[in-house]
ZAKOL-123144 format. One record per residue (C-alpha): residue in one letter; x, y, z; residue number from 1; chain. Coordinates in pm, whole numbers. Layout:
N
LOTOR A X Y Z NUM A $
...
//
This chain:
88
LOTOR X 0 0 0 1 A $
LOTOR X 135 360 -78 2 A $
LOTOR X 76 616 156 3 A $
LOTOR X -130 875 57 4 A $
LOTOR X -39 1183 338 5 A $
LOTOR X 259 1134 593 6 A $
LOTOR X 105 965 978 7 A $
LOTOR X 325 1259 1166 8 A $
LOTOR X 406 1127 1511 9 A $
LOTOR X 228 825 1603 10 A $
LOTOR X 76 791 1964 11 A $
LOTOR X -179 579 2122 12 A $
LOTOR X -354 567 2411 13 A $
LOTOR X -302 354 2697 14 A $
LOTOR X -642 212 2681 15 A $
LOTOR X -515 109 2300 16 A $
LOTOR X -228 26 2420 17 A $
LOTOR X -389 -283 2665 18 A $
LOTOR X -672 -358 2420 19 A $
LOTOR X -554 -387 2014 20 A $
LOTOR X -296 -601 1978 21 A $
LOTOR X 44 -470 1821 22 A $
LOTOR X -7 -627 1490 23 A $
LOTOR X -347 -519 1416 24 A $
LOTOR X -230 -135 1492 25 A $
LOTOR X 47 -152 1228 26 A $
LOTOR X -217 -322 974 27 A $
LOTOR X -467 -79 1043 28 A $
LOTOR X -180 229 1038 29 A $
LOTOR X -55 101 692 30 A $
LOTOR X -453 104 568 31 A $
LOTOR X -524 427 752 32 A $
LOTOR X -223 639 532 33 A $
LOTOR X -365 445 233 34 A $
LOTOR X -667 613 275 35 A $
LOTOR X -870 299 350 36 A $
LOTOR X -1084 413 615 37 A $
LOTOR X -1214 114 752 38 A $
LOTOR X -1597 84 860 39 A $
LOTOR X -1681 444 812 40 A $
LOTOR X -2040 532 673 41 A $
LOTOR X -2106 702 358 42 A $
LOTOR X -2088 1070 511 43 A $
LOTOR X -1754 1032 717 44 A $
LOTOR X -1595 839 397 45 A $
LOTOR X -1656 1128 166 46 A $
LOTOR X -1582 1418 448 47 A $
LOTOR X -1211 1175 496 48 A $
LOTOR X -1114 1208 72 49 A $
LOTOR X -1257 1596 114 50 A $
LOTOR X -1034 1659 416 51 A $
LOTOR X -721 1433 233 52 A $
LOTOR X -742 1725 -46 53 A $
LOTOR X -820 2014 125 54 A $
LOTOR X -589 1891 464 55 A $
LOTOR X -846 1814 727 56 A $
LOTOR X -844 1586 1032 57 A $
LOTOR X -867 1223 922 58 A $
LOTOR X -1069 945 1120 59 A $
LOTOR X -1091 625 1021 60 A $
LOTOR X -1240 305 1238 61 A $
LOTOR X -1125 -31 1284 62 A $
LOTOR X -1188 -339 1508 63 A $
LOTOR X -990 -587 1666 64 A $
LOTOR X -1189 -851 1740 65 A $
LOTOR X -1495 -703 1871 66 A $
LOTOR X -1286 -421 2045 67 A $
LOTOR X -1384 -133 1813 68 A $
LOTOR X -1081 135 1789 69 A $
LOTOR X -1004 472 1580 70 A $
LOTOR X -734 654 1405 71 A $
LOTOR X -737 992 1399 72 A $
LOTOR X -444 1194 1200 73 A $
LOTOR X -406 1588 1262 74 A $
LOTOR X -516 1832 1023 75 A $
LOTOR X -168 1973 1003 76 A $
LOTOR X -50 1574 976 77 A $
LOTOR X 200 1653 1289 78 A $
LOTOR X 67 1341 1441 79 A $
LOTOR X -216 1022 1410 80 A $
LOTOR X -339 896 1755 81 A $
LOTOR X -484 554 1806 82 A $
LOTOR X -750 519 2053 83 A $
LOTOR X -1070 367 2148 84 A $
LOTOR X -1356 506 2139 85 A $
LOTOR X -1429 618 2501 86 A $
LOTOR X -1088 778 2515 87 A $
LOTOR X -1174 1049 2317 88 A $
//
């Protein structure tokens, strides 16, 4: 997969940290810079490739197991967190 915007620093919660295993973040990482947003809807899909051109926040959502998690990557692209749900 080529990336299509640089990840910045990468961080993650602890709650991530404890709950996704290591493997499925770096999957999900190298799919999130891809611009495969994972289980979006319709609305937040388009609003991701409008904010990839005009250089918006990017979310994209992902699960691990059942354990549902997100990656969101700064509008500037300074940084992409990974964290669940409740930690935001």
């Amino acid at each position: 997969m080529t990336a299509k915007f640089p990840l910045g620093q990468i961080l993650i919660t602890s709650n991530a940290v404890d709950t996704v295993p290591p493997e499925e973040v770096r999957k999900s990482l190298a799919r999130h810079a891809a611009g495969d947003w994972g289980d979006v809807d319709e609305h937040d899909r388009k609003e991701n490739e409008m904010s990839l051109r005009e250089g918006y926040r990017l979310l994209s959502v992902y699960h691990a197991g059942d354990q549902r998690f997100w990656i969101i990557t700064e509008a500037d692209r300074s940084a992409t967190t990974v964290l669940l749900p409740e930690d935001y």
